[in-house]
CHARMM internal coordinates of N, CA and C (Angstrom, degrees):
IC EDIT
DIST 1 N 1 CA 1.4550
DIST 1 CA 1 C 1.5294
ANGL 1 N 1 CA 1 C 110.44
DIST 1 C 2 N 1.3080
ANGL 1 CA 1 C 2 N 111.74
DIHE 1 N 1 CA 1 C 2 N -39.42
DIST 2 N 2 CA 1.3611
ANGL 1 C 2 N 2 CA 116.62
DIHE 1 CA 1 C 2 N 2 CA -165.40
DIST 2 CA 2 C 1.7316
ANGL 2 N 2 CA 2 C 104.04
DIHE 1 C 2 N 2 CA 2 C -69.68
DIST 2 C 3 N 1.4801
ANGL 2 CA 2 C 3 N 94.45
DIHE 2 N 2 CA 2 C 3 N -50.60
DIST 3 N 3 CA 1.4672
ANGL 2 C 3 N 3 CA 104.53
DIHE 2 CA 2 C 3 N 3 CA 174.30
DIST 3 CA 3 C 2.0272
ANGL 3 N 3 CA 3 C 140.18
DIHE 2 C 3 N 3 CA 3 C -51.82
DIST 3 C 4 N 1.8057
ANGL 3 CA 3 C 4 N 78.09
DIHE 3 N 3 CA 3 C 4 N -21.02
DIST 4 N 4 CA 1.4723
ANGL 3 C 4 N 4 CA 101.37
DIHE 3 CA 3 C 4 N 4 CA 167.54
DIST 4 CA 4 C 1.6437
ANGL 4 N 4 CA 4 C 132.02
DIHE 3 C 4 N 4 CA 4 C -83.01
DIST 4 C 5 N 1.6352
ANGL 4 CA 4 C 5 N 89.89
DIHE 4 N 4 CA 4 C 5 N -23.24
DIST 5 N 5 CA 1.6867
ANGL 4 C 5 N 5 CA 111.78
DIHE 4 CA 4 C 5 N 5 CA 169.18
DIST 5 CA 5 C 1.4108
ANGL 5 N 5 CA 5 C 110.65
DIHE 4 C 5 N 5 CA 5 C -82.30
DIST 5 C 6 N 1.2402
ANGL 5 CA 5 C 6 N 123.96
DIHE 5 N 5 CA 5 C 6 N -25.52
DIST 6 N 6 CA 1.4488
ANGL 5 C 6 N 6 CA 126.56
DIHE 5 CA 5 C 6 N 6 CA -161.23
DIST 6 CA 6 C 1.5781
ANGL 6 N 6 CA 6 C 88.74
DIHE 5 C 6 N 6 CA 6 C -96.49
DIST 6 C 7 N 1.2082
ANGL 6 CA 6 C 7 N 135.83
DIHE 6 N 6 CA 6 C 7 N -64.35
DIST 7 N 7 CA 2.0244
ANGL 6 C 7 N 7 CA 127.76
DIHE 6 CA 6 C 7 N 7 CA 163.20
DIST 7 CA 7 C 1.6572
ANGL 7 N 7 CA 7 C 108.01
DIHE 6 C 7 N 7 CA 7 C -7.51
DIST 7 C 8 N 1.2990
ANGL 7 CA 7 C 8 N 93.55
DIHE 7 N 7 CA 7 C 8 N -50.31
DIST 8 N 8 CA 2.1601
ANGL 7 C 8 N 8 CA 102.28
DIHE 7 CA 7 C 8 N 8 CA -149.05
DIST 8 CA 8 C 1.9203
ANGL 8 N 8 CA 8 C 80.00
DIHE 7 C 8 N 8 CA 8 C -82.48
DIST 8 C 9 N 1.0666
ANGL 8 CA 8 C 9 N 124.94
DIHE 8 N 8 CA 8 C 9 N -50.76
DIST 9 N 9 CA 1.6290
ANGL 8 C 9 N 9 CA 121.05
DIHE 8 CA 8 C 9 N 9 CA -155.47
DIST 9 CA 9 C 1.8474
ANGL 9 N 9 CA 9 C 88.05
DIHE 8 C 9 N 9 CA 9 C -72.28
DIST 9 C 10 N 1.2950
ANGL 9 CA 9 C 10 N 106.38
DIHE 9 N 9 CA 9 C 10 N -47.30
DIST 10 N 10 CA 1.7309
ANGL 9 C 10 N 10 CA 88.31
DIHE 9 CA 9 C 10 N 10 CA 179.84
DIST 10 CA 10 C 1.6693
ANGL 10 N 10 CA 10 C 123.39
DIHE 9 C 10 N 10 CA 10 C -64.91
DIST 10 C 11 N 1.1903
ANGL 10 CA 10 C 11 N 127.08
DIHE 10 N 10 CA 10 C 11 N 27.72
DIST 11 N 11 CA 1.3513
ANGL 10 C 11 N 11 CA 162.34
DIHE 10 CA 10 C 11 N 11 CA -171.90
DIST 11 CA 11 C 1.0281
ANGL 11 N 11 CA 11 C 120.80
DIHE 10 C 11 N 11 CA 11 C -94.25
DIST 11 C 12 N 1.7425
ANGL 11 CA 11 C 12 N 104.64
DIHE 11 N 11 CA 11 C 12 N -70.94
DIST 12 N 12 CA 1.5799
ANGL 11 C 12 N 12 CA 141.41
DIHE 11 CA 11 C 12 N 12 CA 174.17
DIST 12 CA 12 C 1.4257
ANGL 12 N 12 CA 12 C 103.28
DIHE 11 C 12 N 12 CA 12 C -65.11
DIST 12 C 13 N 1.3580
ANGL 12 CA 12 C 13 N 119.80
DIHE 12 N 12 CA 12 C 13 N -39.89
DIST 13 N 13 CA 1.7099
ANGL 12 C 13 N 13 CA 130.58
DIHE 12 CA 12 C 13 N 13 CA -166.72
DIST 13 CA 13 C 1.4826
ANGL 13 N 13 CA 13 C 105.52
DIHE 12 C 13 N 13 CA 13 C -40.20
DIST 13 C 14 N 1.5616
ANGL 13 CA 13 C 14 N 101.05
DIHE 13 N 13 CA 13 C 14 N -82.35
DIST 14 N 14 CA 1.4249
ANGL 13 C 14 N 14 CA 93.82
DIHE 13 CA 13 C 14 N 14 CA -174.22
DIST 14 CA 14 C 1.8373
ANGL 14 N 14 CA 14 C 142.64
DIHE 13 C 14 N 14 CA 14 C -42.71
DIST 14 C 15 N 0.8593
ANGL 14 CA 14 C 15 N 104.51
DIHE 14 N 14 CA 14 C 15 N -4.54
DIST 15 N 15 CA 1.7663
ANGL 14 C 15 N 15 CA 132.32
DIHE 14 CA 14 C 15 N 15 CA -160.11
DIST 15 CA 15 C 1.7144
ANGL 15 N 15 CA 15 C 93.29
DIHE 14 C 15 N 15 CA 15 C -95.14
DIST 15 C 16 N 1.3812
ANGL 15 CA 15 C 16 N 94.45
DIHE 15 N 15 CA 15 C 16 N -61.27
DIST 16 N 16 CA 1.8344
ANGL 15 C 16 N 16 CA 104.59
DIHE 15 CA 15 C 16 N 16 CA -178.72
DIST 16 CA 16 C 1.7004
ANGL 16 N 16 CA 16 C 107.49
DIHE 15 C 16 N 16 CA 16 C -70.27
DIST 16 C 17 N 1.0031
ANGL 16 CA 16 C 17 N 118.63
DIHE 16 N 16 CA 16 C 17 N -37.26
DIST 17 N 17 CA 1.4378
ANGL 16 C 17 N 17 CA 130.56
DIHE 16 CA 16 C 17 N 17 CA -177.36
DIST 17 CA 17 C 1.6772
ANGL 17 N 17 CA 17 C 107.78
DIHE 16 C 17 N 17 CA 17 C -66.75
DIST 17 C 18 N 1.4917
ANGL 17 CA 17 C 18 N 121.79
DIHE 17 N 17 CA 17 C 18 N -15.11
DIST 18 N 18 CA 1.2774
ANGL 17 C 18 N 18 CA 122.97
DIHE 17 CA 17 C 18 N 18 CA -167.90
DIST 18 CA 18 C 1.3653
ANGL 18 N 18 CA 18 C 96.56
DIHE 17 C 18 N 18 CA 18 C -101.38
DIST 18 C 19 N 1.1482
ANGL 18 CA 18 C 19 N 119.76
DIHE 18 N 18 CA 18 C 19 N -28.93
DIST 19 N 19 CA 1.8975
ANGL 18 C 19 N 19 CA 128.09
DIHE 18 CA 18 C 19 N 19 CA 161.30
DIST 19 CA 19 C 1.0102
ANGL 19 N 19 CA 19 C 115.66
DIHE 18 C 19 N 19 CA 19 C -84.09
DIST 19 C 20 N 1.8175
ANGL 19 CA 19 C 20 N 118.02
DIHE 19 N 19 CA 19 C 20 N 42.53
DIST 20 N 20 CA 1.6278
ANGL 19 C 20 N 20 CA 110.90
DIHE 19 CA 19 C 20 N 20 CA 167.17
DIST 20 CA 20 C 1.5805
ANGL 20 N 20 CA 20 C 110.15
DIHE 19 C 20 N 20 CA 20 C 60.31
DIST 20 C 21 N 1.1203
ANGL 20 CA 20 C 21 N 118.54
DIHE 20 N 20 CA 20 C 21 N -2.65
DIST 21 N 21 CA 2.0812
ANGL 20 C 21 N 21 CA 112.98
DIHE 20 CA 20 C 21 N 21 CA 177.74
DIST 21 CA 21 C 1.4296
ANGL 21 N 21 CA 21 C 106.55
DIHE 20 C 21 N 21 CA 21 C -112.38
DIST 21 C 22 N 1.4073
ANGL 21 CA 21 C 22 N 110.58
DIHE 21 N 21 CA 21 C 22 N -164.76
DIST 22 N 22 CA 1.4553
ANGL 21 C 22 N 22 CA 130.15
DIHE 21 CA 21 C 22 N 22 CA -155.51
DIST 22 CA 22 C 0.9582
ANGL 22 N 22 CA 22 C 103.33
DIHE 21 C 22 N 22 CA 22 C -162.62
DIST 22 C 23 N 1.5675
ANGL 22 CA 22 C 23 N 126.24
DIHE 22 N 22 CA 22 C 23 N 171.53
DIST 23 N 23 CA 1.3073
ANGL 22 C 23 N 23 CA 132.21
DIHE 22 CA 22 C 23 N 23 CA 146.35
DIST 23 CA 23 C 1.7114
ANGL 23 N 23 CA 23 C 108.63
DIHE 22 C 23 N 23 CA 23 C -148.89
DIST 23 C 24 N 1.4558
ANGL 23 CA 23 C 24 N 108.92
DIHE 23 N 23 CA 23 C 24 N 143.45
DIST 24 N 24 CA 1.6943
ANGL 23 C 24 N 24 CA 96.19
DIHE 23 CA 23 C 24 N 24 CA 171.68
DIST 24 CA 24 C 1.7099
ANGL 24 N 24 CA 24 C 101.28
DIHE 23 C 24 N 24 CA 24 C -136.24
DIST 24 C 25 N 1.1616
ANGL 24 CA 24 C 25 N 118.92
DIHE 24 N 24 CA 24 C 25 N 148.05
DIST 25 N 25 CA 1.0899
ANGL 24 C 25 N 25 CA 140.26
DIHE 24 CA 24 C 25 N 25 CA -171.18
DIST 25 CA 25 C 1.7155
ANGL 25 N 25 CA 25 C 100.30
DIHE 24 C 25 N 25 CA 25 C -70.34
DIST 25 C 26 N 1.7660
ANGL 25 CA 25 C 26 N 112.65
DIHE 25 N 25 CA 25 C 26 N 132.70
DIST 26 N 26 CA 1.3829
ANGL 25 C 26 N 26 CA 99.70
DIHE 25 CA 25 C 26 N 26 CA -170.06
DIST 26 CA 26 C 2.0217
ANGL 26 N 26 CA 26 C 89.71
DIHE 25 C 26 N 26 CA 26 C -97.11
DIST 26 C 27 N 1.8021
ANGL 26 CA 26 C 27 N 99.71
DIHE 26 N 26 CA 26 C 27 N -53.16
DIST 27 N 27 CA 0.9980
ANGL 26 C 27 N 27 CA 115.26
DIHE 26 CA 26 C 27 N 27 CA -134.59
DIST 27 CA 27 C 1.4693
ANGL 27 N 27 CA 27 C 96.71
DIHE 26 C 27 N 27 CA 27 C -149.32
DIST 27 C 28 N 1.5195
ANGL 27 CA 27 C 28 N 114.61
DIHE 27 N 27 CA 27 C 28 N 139.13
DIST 28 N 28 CA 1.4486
ANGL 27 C 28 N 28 CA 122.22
DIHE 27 CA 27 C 28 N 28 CA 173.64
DIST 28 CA 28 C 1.4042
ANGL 28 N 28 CA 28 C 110.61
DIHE 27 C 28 N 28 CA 28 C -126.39
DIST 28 C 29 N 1.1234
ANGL 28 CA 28 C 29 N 129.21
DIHE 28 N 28 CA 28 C 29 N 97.63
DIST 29 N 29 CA 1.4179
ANGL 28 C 29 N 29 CA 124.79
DIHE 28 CA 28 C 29 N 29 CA 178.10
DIST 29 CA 29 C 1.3652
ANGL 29 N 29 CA 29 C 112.93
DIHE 28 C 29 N 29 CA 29 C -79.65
DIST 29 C 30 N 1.7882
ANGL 29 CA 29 C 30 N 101.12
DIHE 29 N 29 CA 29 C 30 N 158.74
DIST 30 N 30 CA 1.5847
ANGL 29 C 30 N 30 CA 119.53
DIHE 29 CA 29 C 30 N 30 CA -178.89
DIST 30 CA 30 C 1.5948
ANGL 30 N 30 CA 30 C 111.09
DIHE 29 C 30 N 30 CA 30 C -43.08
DIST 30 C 31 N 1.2111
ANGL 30 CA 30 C 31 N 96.00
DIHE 30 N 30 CA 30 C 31 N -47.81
DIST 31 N 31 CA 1.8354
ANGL 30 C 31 N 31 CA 100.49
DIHE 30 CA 30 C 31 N 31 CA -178.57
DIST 31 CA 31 C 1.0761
ANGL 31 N 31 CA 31 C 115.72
DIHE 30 C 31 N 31 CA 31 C -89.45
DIST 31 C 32 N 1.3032
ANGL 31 CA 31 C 32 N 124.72
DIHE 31 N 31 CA 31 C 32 N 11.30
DIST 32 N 32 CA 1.6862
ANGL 31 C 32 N 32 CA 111.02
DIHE 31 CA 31 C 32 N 32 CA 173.14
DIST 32 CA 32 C 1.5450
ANGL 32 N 32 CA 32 C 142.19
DIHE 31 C 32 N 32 CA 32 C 130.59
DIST 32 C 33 N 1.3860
ANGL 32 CA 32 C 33 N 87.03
DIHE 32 N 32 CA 32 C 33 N -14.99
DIST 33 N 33 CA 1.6329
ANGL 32 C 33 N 33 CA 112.02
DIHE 32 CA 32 C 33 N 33 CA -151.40
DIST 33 CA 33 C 1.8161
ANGL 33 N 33 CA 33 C 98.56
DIHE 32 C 33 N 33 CA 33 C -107.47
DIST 33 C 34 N 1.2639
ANGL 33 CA 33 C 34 N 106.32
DIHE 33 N 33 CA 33 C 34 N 99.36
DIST 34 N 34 CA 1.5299
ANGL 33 C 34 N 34 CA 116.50
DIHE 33 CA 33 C 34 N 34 CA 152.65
DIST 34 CA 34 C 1.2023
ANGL 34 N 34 CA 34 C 144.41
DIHE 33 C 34 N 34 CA 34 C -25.50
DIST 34 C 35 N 0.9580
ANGL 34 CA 34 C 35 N 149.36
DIHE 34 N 34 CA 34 C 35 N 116.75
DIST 35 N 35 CA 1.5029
ANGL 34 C 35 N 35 CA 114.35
DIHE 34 CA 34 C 35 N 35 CA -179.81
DIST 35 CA 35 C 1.6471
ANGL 35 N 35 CA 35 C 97.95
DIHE 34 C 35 N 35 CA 35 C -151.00
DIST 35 C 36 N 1.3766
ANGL 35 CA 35 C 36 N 94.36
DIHE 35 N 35 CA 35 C 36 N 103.91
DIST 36 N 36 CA 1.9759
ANGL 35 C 36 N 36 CA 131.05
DIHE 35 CA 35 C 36 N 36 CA 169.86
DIST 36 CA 36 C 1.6295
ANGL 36 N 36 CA 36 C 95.80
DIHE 35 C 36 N 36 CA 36 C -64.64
DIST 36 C 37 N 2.0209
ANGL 36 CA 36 C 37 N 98.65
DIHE 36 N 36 CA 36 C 37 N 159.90
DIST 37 N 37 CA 1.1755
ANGL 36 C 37 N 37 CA 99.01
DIHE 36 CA 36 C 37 N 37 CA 139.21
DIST 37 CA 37 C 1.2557
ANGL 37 N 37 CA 37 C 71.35
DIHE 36 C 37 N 37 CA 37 C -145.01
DIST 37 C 38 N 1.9046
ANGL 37 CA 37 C 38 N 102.88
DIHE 37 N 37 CA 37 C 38 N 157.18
DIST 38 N 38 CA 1.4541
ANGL 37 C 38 N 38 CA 128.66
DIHE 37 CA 37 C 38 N 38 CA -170.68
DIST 38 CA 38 C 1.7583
ANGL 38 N 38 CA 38 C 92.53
DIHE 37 C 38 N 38 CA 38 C -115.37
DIST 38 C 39 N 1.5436
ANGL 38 CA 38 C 39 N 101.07
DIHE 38 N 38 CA 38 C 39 N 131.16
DIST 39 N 39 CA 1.5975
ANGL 38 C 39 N 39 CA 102.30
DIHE 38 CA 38 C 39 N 39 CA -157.27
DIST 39 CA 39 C 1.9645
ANGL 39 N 39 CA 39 C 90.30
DIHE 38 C 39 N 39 CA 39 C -130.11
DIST 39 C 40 N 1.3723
ANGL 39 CA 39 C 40 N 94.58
DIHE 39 N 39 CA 39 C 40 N -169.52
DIST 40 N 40 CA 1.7273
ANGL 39 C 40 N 40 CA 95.38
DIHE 39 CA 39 C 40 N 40 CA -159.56
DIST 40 CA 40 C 1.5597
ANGL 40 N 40 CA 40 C 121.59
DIHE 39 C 40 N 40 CA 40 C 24.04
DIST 40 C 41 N 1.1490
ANGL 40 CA 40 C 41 N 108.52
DIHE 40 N 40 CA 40 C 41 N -133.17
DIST 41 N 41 CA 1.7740
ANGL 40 C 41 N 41 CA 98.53
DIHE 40 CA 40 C 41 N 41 CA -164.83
DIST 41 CA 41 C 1.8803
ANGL 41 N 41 CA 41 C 109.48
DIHE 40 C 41 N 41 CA 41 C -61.62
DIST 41 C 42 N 1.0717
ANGL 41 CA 41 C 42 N 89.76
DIHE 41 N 41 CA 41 C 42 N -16.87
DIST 42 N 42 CA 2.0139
ANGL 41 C 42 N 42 CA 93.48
DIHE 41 CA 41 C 42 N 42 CA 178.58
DIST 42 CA 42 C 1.7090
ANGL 42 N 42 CA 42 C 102.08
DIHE 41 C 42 N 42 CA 42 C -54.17
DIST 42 C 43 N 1.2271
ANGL 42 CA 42 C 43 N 92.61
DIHE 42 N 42 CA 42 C 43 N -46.76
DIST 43 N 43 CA 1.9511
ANGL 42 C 43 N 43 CA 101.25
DIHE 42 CA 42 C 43 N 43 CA -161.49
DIST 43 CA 43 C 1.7477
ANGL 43 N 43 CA 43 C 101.03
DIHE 42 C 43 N 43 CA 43 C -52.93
DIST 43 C 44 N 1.6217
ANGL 43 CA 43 C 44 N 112.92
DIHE 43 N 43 CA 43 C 44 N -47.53
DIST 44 N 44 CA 1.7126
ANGL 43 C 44 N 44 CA 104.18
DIHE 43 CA 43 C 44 N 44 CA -170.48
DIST 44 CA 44 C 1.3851
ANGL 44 N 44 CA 44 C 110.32
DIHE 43 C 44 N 44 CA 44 C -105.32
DIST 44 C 45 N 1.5514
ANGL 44 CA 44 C 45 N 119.18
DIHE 44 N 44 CA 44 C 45 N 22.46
DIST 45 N 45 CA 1.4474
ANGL 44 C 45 N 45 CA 113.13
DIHE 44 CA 44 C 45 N 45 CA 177.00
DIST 45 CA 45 C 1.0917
ANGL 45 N 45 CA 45 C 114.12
DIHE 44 C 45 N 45 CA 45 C -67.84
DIST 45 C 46 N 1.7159
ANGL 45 CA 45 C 46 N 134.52
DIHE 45 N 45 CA 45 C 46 N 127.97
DIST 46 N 46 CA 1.1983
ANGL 45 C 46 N 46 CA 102.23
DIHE 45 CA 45 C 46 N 46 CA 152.83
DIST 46 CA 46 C 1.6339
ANGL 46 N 46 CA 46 C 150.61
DIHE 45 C 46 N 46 CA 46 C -60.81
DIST 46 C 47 N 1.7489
ANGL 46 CA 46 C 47 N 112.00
DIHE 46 N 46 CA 46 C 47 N 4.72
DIST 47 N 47 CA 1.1191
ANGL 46 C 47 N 47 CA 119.97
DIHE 46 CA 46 C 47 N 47 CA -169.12
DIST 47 CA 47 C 1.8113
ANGL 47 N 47 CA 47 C 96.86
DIHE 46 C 47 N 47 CA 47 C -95.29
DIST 47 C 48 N 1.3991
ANGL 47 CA 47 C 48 N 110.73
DIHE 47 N 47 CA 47 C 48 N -8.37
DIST 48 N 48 CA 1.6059
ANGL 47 C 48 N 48 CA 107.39
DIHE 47 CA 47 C 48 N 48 CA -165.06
DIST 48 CA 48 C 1.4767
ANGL 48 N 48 CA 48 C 111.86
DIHE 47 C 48 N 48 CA 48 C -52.73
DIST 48 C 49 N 1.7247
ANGL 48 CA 48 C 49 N 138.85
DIHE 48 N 48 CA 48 C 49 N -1.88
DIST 49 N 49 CA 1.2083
ANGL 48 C 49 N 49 CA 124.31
DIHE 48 CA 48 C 49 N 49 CA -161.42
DIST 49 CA 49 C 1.4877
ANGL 49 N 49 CA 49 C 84.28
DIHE 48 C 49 N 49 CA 49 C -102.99
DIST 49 C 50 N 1.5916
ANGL 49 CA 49 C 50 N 106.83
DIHE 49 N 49 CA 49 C 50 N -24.74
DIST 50 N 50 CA 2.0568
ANGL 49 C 50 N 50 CA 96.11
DIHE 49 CA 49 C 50 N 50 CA 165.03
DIST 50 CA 50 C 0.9258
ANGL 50 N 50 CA 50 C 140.62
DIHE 49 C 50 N 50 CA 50 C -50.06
DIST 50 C 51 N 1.8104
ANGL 50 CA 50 C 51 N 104.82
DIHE 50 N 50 CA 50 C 51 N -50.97
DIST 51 N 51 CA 1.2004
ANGL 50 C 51 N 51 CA 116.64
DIHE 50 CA 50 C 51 N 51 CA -171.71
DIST 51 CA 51 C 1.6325
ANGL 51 N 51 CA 51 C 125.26
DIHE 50 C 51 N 51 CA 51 C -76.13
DIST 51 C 52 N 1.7667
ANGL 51 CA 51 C 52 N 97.81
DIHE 51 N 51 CA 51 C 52 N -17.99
DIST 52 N 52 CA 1.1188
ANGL 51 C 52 N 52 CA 110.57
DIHE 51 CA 51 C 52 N 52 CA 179.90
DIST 52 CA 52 C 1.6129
ANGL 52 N 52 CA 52 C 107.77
DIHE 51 C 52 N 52 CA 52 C -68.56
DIST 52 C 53 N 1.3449
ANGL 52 CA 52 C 53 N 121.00
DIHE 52 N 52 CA 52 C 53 N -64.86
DIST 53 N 53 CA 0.9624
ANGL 52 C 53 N 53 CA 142.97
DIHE 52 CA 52 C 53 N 53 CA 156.98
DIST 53 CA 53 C 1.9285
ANGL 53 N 53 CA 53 C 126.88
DIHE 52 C 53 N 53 CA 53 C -30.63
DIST 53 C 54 N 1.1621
ANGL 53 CA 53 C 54 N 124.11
DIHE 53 N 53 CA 53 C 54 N -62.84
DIST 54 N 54 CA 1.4054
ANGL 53 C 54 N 54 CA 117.88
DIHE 53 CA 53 C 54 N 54 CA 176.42
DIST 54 CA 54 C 1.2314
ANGL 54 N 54 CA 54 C 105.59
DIHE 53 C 54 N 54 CA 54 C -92.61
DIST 54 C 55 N 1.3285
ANGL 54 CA 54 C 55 N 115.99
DIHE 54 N 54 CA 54 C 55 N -17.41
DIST 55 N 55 CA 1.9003
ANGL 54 C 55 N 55 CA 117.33
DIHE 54 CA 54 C 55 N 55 CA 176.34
DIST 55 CA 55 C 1.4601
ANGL 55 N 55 CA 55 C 112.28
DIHE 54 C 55 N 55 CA 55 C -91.35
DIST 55 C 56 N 0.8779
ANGL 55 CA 55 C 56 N 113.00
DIHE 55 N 55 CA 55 C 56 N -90.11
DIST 56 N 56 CA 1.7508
ANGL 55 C 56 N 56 CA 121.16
DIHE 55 CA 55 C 56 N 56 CA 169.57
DIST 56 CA 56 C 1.1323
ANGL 56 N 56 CA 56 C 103.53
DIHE 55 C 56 N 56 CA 56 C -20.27
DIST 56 C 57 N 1.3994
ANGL 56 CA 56 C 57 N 110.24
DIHE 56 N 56 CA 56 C 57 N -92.29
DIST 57 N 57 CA 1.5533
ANGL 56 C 57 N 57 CA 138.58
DIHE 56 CA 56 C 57 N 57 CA -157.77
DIST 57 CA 57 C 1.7344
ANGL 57 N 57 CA 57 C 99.96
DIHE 56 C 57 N 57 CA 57 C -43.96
DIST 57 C 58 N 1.1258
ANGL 57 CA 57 C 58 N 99.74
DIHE 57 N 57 CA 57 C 58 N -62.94
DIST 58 N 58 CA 1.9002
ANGL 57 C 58 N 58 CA 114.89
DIHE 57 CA 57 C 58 N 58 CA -170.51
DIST 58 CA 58 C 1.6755
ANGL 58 N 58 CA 58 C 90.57
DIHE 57 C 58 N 58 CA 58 C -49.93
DIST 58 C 59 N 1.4072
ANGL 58 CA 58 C 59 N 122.54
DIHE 58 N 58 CA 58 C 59 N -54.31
DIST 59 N 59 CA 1.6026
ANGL 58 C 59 N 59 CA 104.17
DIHE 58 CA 58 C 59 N 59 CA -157.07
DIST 59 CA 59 C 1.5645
ANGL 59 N 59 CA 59 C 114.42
DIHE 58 C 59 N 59 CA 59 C -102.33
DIST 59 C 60 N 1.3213
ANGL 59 CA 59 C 60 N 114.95
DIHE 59 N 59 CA 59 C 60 N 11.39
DIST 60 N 60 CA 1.6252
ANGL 59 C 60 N 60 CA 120.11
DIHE 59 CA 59 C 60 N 60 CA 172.96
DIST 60 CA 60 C 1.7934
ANGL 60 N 60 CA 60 C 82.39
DIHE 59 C 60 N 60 CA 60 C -98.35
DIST 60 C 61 N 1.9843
ANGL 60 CA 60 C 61 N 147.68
DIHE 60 N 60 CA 60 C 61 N -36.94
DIST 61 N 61 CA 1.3541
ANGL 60 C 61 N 61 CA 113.13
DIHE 60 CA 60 C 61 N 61 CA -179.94
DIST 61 CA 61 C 1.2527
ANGL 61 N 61 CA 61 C 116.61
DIHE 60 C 61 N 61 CA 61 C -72.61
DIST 61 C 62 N 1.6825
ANGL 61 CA 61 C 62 N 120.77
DIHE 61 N 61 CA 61 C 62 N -21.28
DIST 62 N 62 CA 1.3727
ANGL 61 C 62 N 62 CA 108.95
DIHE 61 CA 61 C 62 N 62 CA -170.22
DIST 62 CA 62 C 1.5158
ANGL 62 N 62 CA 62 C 94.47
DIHE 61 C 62 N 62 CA 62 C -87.68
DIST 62 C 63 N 1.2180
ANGL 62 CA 62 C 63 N 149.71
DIHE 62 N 62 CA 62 C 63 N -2.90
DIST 63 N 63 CA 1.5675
ANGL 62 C 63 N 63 CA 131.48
DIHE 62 CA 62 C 63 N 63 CA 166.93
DIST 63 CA 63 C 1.0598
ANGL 63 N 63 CA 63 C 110.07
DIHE 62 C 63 N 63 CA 63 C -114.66
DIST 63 C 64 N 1.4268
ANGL 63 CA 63 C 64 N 141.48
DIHE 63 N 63 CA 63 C 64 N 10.01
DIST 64 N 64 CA 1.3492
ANGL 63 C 64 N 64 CA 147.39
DIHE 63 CA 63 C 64 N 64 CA 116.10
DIST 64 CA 64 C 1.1870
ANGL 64 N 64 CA 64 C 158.35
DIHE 63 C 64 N 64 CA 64 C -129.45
DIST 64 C 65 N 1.4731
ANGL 64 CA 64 C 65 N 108.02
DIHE 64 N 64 CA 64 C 65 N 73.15
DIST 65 N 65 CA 1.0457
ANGL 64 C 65 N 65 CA 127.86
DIHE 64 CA 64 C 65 N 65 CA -139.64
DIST 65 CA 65 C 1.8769
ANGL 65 N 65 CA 65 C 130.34
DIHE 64 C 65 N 65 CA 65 C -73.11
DIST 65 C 66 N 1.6558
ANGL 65 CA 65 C 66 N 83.54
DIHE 65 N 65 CA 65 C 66 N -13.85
DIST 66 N 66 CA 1.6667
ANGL 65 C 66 N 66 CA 102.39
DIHE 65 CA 65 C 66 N 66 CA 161.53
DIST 66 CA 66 C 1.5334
ANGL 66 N 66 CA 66 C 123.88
DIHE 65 C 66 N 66 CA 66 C -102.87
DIST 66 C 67 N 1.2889
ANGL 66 CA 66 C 67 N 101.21
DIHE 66 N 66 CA 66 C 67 N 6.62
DIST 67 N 67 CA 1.3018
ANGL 66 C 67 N 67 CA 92.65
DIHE 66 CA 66 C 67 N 67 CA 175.22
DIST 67 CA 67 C 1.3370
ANGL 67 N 67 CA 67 C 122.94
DIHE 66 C 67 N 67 CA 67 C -140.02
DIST 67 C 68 N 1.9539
ANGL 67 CA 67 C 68 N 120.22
DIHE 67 N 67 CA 67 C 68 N 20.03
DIST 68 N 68 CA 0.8304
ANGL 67 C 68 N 68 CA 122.74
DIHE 67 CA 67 C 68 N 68 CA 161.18
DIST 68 CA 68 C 1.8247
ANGL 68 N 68 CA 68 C 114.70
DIHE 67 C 68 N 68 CA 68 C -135.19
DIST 68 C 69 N 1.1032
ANGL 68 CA 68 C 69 N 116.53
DIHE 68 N 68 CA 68 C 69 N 118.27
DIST 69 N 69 CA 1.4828
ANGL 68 C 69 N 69 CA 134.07
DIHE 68 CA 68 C 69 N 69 CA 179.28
DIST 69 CA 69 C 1.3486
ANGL 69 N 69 CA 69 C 108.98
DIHE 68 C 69 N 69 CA 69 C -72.55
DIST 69 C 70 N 1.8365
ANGL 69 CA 69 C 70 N 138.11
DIHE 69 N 69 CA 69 C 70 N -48.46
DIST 70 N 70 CA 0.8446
ANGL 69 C 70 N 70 CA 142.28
DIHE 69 CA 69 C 70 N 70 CA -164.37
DIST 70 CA 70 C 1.6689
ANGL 70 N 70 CA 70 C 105.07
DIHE 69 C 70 N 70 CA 70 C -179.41
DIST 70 C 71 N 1.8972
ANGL 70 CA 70 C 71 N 98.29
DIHE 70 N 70 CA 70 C 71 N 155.83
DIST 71 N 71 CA 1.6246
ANGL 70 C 71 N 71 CA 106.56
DIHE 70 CA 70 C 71 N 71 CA -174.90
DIST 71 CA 71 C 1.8714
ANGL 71 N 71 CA 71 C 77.26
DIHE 70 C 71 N 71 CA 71 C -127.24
DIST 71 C 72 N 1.6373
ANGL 71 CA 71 C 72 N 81.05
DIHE 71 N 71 CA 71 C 72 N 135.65
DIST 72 N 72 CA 1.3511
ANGL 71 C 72 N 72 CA 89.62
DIHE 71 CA 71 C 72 N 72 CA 160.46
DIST 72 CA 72 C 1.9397
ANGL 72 N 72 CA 72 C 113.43
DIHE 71 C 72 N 72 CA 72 C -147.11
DIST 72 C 73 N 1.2877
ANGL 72 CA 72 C 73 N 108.96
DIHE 72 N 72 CA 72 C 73 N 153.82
DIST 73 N 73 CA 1.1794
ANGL 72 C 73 N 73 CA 132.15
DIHE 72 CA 72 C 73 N 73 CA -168.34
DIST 73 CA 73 C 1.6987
ANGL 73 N 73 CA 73 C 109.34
DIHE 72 C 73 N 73 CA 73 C -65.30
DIST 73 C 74 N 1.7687
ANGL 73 CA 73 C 74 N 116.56
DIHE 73 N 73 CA 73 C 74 N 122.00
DIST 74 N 74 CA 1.6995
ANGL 73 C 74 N 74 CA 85.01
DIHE 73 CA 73 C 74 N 74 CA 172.11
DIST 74 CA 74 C 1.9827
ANGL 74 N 74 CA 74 C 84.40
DIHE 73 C 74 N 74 CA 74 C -141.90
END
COOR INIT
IC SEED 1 N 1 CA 1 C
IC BUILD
């Protein structure tokens, strides 16, 4: 599972990586729940609860859609 989240986020990578940020996968829980941290310029953007959210979030449910409920930031 974990390995299937980490495919889809290396996806997202390059996009965030072109705005000076990152992201690395901490944690995949049983029920669903993601858990990013958004690093270099991602970490103090103020837009990062977007990107996490309509970027991340939006393209790990549409390419896995049973096995992720939500990405959240820690």
């Amino acid at each position: 599972m974990k390995e299937q989240v980490q495919e889809v986020l290396n996806l997202v990578r390059p996009a965030l990586q072109a705005d000076g940020g990152d992201c690395e996968l901490v944690d995949v829980s049983e029920d669903g729940i993601v858990s990013v941290r958004l690093t270099g310029a991602c970490g103090s953007c103020p837009m990062s609860t977007m990107t996490l959210k309509m970027g991340i979030e939006k393209t790990l449910k549409e390419r896995l859609p049973e096995l992720v409920k939500e990405v959240v930031q820690v």
